[in-house]
KEMAR-281878 format. One line per field, with one value per residue (C-alpha): residue number from 1; chain; z, x, y. Coordinates in steps of 0.001 Angstrom, whole numbers, plus 524288, in hexadecimal, padded with zeros to 5 digits. Example, Ala and Ser with C-alpha at 12.3 -4.5 7.8 and 13.67 -1.06 7.14 Angstrom:
2
resi <- c(1,2)
chain <- c(A,A)
pz <- c(81E78,81BE4)
px <- c(8300C,83566)
py <- c(7EE6C,7FBDC)
! end
This chain:
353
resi <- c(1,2,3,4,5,6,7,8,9,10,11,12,13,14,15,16,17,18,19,20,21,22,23,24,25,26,27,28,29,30,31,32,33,34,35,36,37,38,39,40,41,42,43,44,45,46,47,48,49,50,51,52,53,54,55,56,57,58,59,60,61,62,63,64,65,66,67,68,69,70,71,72,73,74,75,76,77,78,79,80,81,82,83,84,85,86,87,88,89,90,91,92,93,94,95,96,97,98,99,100,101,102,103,104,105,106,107,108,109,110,111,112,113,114,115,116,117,118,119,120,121,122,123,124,125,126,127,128,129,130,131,132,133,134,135,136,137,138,139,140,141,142,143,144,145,146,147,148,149,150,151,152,153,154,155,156,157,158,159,160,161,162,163,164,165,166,167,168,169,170,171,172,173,174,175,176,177,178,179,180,181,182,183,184,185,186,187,188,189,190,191,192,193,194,195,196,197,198,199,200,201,202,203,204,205,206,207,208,209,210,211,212,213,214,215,216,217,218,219,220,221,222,223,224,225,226,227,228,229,230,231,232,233,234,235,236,237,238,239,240,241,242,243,244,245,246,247,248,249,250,251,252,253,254,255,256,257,258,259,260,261,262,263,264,265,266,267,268,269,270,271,272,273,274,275,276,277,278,279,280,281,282,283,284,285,286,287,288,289,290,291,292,293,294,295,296,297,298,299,300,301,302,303,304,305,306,307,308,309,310,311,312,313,314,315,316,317,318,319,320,321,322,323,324,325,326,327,328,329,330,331,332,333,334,335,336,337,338,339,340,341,342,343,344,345,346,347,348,349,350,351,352,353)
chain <- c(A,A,A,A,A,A,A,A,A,A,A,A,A,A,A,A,A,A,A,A,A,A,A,A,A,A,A,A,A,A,A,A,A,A,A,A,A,A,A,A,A,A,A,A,A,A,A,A,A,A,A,A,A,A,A,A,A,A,A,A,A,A,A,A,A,A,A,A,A,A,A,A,A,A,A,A,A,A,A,A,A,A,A,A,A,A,A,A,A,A,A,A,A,A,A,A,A,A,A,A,A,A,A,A,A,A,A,A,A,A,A,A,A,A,A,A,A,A,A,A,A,A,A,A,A,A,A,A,A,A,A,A,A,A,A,A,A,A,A,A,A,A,A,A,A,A,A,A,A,A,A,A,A,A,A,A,A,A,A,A,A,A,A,A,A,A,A,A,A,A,A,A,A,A,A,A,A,A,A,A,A,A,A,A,A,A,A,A,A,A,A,A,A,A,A,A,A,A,A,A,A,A,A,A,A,A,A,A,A,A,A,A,A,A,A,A,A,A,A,A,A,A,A,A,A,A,A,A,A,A,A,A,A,A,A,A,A,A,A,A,A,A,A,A,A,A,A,A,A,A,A,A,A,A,A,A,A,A,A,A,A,A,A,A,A,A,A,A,A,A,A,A,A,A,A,A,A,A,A,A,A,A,A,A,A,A,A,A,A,A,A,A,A,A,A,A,A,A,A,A,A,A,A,A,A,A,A,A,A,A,A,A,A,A,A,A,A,A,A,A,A,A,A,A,A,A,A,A,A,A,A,A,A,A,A,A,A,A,A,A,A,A,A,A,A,A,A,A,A,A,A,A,A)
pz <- c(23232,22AAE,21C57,21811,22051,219DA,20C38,20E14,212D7,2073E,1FCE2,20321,2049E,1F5CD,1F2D2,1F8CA,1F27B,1E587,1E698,1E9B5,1DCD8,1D431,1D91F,1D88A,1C94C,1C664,1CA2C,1C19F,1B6A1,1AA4F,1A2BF,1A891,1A2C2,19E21,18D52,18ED0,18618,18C18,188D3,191F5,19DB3,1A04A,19FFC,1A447,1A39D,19E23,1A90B,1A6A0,19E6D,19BF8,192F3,18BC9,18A73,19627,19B83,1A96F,1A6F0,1B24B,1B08D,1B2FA,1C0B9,1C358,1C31E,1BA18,1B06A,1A566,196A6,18BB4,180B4,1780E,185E6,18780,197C8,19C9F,1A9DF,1AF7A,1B540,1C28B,1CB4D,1D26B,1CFDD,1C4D8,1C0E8,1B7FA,1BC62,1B655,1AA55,1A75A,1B455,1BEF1,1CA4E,1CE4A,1DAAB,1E03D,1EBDE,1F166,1FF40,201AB,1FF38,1F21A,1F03C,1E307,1DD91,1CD74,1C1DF,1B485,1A7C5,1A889,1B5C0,1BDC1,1CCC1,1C9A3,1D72C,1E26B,1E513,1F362,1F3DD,1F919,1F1BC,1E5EF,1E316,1D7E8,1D772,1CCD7,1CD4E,1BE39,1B6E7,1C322,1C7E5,1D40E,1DDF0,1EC09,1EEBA,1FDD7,200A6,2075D,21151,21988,21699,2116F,20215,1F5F0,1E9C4,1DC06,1D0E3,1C29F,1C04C,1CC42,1CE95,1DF2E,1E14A,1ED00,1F285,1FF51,20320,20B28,2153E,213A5,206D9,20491,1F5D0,1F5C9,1E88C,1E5E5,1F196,1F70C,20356,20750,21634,219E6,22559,224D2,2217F,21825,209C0,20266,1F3A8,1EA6B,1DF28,1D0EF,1C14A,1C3FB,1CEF1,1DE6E,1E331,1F1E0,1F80D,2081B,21129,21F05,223B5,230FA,23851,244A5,24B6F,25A38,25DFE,256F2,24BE8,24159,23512,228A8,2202F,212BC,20A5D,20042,1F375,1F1A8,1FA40,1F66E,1EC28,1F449,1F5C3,20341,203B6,203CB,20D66,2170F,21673,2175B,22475,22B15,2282E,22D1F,23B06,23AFE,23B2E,24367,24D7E,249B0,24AFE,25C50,25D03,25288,250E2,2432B,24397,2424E,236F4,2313D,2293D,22171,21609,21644,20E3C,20E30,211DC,21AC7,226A3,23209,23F26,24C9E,2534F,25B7A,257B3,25E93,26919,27525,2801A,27AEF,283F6,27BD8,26FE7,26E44,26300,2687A,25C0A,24D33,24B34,23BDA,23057,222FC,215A4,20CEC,1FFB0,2009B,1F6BF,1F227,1EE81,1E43B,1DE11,1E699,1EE41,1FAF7,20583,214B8,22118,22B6F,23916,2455A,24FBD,25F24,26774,27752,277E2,28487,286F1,291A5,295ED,299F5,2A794,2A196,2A593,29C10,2959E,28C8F,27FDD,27779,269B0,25C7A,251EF,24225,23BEC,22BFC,22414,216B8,20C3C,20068,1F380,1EB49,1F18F,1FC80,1F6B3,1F5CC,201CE,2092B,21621,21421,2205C,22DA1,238F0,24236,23CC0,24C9D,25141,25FAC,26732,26D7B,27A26,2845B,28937,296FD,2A294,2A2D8,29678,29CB9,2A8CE,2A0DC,29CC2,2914F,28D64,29078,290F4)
px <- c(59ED9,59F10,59C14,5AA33,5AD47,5A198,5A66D,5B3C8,5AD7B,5A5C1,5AFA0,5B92C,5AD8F,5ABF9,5BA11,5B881,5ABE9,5B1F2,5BF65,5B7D3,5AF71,5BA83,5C0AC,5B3F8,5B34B,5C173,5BDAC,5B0F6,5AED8,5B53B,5A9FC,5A19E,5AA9F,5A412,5A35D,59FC1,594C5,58919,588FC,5930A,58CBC,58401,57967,56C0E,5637B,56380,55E98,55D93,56241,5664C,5632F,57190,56D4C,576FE,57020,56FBA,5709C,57030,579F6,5791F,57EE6,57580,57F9F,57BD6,5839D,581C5,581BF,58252,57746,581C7,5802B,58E04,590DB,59623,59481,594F2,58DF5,59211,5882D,57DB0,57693,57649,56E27,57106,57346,577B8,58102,5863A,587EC,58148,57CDB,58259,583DD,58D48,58E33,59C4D,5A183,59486,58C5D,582D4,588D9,58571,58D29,58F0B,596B0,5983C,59553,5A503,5A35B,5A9FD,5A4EC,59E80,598B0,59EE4,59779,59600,58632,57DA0,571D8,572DD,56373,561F3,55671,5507A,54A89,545CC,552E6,55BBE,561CF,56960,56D84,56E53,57933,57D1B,587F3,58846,5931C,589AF,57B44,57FE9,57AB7,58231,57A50,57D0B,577CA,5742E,5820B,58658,58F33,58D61,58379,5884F,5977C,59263,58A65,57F5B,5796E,56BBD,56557,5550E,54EFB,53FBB,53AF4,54216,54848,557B7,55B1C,56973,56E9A,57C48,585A0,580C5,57500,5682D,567EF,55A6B,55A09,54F85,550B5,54CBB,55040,55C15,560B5,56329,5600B,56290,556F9,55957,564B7,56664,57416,579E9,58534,58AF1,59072,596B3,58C19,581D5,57A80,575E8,56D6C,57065,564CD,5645A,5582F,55C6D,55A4B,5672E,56F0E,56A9C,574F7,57EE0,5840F,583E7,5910C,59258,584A2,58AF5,5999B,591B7,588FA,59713,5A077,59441,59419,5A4B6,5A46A,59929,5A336,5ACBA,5A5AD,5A354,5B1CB,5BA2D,5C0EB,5C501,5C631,5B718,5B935,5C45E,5BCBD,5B4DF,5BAA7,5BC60,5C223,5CDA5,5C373,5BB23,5B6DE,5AF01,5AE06,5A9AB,59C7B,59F44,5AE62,5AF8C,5A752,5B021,5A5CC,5A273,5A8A5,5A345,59D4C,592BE,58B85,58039,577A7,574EA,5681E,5660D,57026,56C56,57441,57282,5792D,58090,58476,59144,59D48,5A43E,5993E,59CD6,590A8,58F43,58702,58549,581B0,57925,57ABB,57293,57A3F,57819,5829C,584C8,58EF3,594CD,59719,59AB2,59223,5953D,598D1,5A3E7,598F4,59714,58A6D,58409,57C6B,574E7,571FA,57158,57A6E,57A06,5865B,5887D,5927E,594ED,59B74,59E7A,5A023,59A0E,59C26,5A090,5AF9A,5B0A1,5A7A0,5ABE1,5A7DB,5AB23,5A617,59EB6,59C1D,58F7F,58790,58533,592CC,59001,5854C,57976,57D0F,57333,57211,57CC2,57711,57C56,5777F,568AD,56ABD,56F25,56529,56B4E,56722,559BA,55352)
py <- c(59884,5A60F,5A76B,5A73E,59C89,594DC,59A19,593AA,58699,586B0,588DD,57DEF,5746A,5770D,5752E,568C8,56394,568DE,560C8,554C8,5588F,5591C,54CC2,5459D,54ACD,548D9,53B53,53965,531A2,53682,532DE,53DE4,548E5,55460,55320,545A9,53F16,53C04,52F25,52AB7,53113,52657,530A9,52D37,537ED,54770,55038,56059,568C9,57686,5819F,57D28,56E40,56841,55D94,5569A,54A59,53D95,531DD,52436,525A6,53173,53D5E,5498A,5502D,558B8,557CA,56123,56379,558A6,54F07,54FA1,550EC,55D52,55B25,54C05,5452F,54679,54C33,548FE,55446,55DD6,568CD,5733B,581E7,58E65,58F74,5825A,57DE3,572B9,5726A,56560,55BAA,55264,549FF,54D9E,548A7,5431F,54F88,553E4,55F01,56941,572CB,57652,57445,57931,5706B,56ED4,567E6,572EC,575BA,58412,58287,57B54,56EC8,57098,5746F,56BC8,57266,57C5F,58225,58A84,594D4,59CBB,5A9DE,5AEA3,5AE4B,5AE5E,5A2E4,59E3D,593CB,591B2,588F3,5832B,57C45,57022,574E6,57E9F,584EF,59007,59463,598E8,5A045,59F1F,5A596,59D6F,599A1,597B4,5A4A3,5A856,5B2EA,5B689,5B568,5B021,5A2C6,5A421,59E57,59D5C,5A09C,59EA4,5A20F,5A55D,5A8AD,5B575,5B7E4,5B24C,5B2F5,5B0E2,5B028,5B2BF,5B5BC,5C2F2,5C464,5C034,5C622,5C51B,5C61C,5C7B6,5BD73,5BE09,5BD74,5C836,5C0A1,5C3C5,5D012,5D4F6,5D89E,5D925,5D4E6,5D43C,5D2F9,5D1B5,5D651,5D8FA,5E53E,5E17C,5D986,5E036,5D9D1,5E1DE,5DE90,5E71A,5E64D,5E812,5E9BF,5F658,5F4B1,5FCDA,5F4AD,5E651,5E741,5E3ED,5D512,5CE8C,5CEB0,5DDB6,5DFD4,5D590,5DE1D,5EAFB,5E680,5DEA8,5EABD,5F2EC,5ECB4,5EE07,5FC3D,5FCA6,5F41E,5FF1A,609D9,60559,600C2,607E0,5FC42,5FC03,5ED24,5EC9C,5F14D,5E89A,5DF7C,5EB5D,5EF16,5FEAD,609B2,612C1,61D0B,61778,61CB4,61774,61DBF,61804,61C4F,62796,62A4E,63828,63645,63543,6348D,625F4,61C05,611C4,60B91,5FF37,5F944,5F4F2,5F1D5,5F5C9,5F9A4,5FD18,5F8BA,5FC2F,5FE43,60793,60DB4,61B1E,622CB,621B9,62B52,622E0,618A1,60E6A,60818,60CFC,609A0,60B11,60470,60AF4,606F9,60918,60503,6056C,6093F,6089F,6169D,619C9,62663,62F17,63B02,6483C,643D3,63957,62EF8,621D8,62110,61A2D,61D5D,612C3,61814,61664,6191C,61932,6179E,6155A,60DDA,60FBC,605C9,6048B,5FA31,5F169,5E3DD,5DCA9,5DCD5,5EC12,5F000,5FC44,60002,60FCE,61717,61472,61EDA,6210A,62C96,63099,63624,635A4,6307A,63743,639AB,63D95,64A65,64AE6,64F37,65B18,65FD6,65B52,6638A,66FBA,677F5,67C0F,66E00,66D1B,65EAB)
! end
């Protein structure tokens, strides 16, 4: 199952689990409204508090709730765990269709985040805080900063945190970042992709490139691999799904060469990214590509032959995210191979050995 298959399956298991919610609160107890007095809450015991003077508080059935710093109820007592997190919200859990499940809600008793996790762990580093959040539909991991915006569009599936460092694993790749009081930083990234039947590894470790989100390293190393399928076939449908300007150009390996019978991608050696410099102060940046290549050819005689080499060929893009990405040029540097030296041209002196 891809990541936007996974995605969907997420958001309707959510829509689910949050229908049953509101029907199970439509159906609550009136009593537990939020405003309510504390006295008619059958409260047992006050738990935590926060910096505003909201307090947990345990009722005689043994759900939590909150009151205010007057102990009137603003959120009731309904769950069967609650903690609090970020700007007046909870971390909270039910049991819904037989499963513990936690999500969280405001001090209003709105769903701010679905409640389809089966585990939501906040962590701390100096001043900066956020959660790792899995959902109880597959293994995959969600991150949330304090108050519980997304950090990332994308879930994961594996994430590990080791004193300052996050590591998140995806589809594509692995993406390390650094971790402290001014929050995530990117500090390496190592994303796959596929040419043919080539795999190839883009590697990213540039202090001037770790700005860029996942989403926009992951569109840069797949749109890299379609031209390099373009560039042996010059089939434009390779590149179909890469988004491309009025004035952009790519070329095929070898487009005036007319002794070459044939084309091959055998492998990709070397794939780095690096920053160009740019004509109209839009971020630009380009992909270098070693790739090997079976060419054959035909020799002075009209005989096939074949020549296994190496060629470098560079493509260049532009933006500032995933959404306005631009793959603007791609050609091989090398415009025709090395050919040996014919036969003839060994037995003629006027080409010595």
């Amino acid at each position: 199952m891809n990541k936007h298959m996974k995605f969907i399956v997420t958001v309707l298991f959510a829509v689910i689990l949050l229908l049953t919610a509101a029907i199970t609160k439509f159906y609550s107890d009136t009593g537990k409204s939020t405003g309510e007095e504390s006295g008619g809450t059958g409260m047992e015991r006050k738990l935590d508090s926060d910096p505003m003077g909201n307090r947990i508080f345990e009722d005689s059935s043994g759900l939590y709730g909150v009151i205010d710093s007057n102990e009137r109820v603003v959120v009731a007592p309904e769950w069967l765990e609650l903690e609090f997190a970020g700007e007046n919200l909870c971390i909270v859990s039910k049991r819904l269709n037989g499963k513990l499940l936690t999500g969280c809600i405001d001090f209003e008793g709105n769903v701010t985040v679905p409640i389809i996790y089966r585990d939501i762990t906040r962590h701390n580093q100096g001043n900066f805080t956020f959660y790792t959040a899995y959902p109880a539909a597959d293994d995959s991991c969600v991150i949330y900063d304090k108050n519980f915006a997304p950090l990332f569009t994308r879930s994961w599936d594996r994430c590990s945190f080791s004193k300052n460092e996050l590591q998140l694993t995806g589809s594509h790749g692995t993406y390390t970042y650094s971790v402290d009081q001014d929050g995530l930083t990117l500090v390496s990234a190592d994303i796959e992709g596929t040419a043919f039947d080539c795999p190839y590894k883009l590697k990213i470790n540039s202090s001037l490139i770790t700005s860029l989100d996942p989403d926009m390293l992951d569109k840069i190393c797949t749109a890299s691999g379609k031209y390099i399928e373009y560039a042996f076939t010059g089939s434009r449908e390779y590149l179909s799904d890469v988004r491309a300007g009025e004035k952009s150009v790519f070329t095929t390996i070898f487009p005036d060469e007319k002794r070459i019978l044939s084309k091959k991608l055998t492998e990709i050696t070397n794939i780095f990214l690096y920053p160009v410099e740019s004509d109209d102060g839009k971020p630009r940046y380009a992909v270098s590509v070693t790739a090997g290549a079976e060419i054959v050819y035909t020799d002075d005689e009209d005989k096939p032959q074949t020549l296994d080499d190496y060629y470098r060929a560079v493509i260049e893009f532009c933006g500032t995210s995933d959404n306005d990405l631009t793959m603007v040029s791609g050609n091989f540097i090398q415009k025709a191979p090395e050919y040996p030296a014919s036969t003839k041209q060994k037995n003629n002196p006027e080409f010595p050995e």
